[in-house]
Backbone as CSV, one residue per row, in Angstrom:
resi,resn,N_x,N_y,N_z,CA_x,CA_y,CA_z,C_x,C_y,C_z
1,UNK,-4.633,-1.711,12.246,-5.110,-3.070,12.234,-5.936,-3.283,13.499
2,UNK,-6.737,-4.285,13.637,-7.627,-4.058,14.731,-7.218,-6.257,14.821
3,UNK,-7.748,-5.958,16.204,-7.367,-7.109,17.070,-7.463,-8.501,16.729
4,UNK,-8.687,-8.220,15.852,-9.577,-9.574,15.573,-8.532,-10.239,14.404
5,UNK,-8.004,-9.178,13.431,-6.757,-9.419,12.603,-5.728,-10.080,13.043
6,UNK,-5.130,-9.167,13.665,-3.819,-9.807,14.573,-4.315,-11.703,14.634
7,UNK,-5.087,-11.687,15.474,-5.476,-13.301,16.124,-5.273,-13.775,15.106
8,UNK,-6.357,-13.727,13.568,-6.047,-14.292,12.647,-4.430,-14.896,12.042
9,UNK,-3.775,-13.358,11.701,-2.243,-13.385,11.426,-1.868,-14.765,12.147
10,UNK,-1.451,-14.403,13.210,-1.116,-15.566,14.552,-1.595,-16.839,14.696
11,UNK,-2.618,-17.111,13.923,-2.998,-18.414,13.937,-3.241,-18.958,12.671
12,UNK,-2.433,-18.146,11.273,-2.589,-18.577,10.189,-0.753,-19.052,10.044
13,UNK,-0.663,-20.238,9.716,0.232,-20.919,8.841,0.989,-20.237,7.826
14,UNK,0.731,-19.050,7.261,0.631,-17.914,5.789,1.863,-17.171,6.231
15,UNK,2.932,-17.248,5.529,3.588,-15.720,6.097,3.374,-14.219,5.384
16,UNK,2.398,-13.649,6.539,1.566,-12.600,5.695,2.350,-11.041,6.235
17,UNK,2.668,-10.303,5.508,3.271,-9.400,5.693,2.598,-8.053,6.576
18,UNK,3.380,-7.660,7.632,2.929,-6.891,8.445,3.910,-5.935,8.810
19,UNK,3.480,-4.419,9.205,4.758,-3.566,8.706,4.077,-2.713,10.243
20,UNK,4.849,-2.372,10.817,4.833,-0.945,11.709,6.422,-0.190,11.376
21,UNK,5.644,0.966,10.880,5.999,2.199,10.820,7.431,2.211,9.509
22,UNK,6.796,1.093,8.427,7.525,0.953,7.527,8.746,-0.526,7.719
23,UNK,8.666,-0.578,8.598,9.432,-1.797,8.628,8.709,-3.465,8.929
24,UNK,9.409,-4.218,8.173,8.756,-5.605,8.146,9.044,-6.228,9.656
25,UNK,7.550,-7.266,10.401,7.620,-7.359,11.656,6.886,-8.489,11.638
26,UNK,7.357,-9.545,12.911,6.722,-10.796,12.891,6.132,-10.560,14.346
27,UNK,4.575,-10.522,14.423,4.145,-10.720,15.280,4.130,-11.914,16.768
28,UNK,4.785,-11.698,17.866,4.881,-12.929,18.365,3.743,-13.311,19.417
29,UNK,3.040,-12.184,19.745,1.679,-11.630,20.911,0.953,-10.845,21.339
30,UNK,-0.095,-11.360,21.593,-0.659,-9.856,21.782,-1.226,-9.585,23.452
31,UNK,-1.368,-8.668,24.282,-1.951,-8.695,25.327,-3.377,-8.748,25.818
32,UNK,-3.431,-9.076,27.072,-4.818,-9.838,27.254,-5.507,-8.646,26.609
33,UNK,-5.658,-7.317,26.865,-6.137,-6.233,26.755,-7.108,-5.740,25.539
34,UNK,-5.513,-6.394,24.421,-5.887,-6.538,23.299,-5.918,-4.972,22.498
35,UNK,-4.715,-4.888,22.993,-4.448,-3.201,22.891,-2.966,-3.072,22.079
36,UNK,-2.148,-3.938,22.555,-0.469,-3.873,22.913,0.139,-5.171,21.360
37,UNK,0.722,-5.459,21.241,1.079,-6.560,20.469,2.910,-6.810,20.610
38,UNK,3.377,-8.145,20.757,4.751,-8.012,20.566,5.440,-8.124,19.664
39,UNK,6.354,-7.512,19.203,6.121,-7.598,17.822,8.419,-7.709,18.390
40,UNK,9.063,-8.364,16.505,10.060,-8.045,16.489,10.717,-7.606,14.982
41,UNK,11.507,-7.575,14.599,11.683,-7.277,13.389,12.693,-8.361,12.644
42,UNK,12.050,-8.966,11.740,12.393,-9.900,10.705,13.860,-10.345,10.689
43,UNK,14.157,-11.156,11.018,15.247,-11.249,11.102,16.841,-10.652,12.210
44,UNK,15.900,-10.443,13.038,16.402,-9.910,14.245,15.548,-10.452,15.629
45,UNK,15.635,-11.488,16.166,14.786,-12.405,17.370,15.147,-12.034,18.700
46,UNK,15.827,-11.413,18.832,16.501,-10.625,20.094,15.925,-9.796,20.495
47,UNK,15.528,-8.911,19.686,15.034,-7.548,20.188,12.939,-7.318,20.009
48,UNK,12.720,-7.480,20.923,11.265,-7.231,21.060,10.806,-5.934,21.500
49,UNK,9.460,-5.519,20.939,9.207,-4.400,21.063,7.500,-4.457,21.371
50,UNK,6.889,-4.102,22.494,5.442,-3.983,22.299,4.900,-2.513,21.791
51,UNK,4.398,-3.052,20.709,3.668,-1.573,19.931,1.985,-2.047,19.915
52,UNK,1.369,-0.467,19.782,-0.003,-0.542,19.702,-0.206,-1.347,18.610
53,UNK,-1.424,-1.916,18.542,-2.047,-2.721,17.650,-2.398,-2.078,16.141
54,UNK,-3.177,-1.390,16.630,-2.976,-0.034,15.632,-2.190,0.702,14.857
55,UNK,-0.994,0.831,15.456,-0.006,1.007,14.588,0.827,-0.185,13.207
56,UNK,-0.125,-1.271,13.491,0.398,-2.417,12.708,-0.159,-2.162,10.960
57,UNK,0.304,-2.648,10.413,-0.380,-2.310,8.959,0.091,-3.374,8.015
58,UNK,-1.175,-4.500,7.676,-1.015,-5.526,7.120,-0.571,-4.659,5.601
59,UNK,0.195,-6.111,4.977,0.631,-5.633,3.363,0.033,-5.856,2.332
């Protein structure tokens, strides 16, 4: 997925499905960089993880 996406995701109202590395993930940020993204997994708000952007894969 590339950056310009992400922003979209994040500023759409839609709950649009987004998966790294097979598992479902709610994007919460991305870095200034625009490289990094924070991401957590659905139903689990505790645990955050920054993964490449790239590795994201809309559904």
């Amino acid at each position: 997925m590339d950056v310009k996406r992400v922003k979209q995701i994040l500023s759409s109202p839609a709950d649009i499905e987004v998966k790294y590395h097979g598992q479902s993930v709610w994007i919460d940020k991305i870095d200034e960089a625009g490289t990094l993204a924070t991401v957590h997994l659905k139903g689990q708000l505790e645990e955050r993880s920054q993964v490449a952007i790239a590795d994201l894969v809309e559904e």
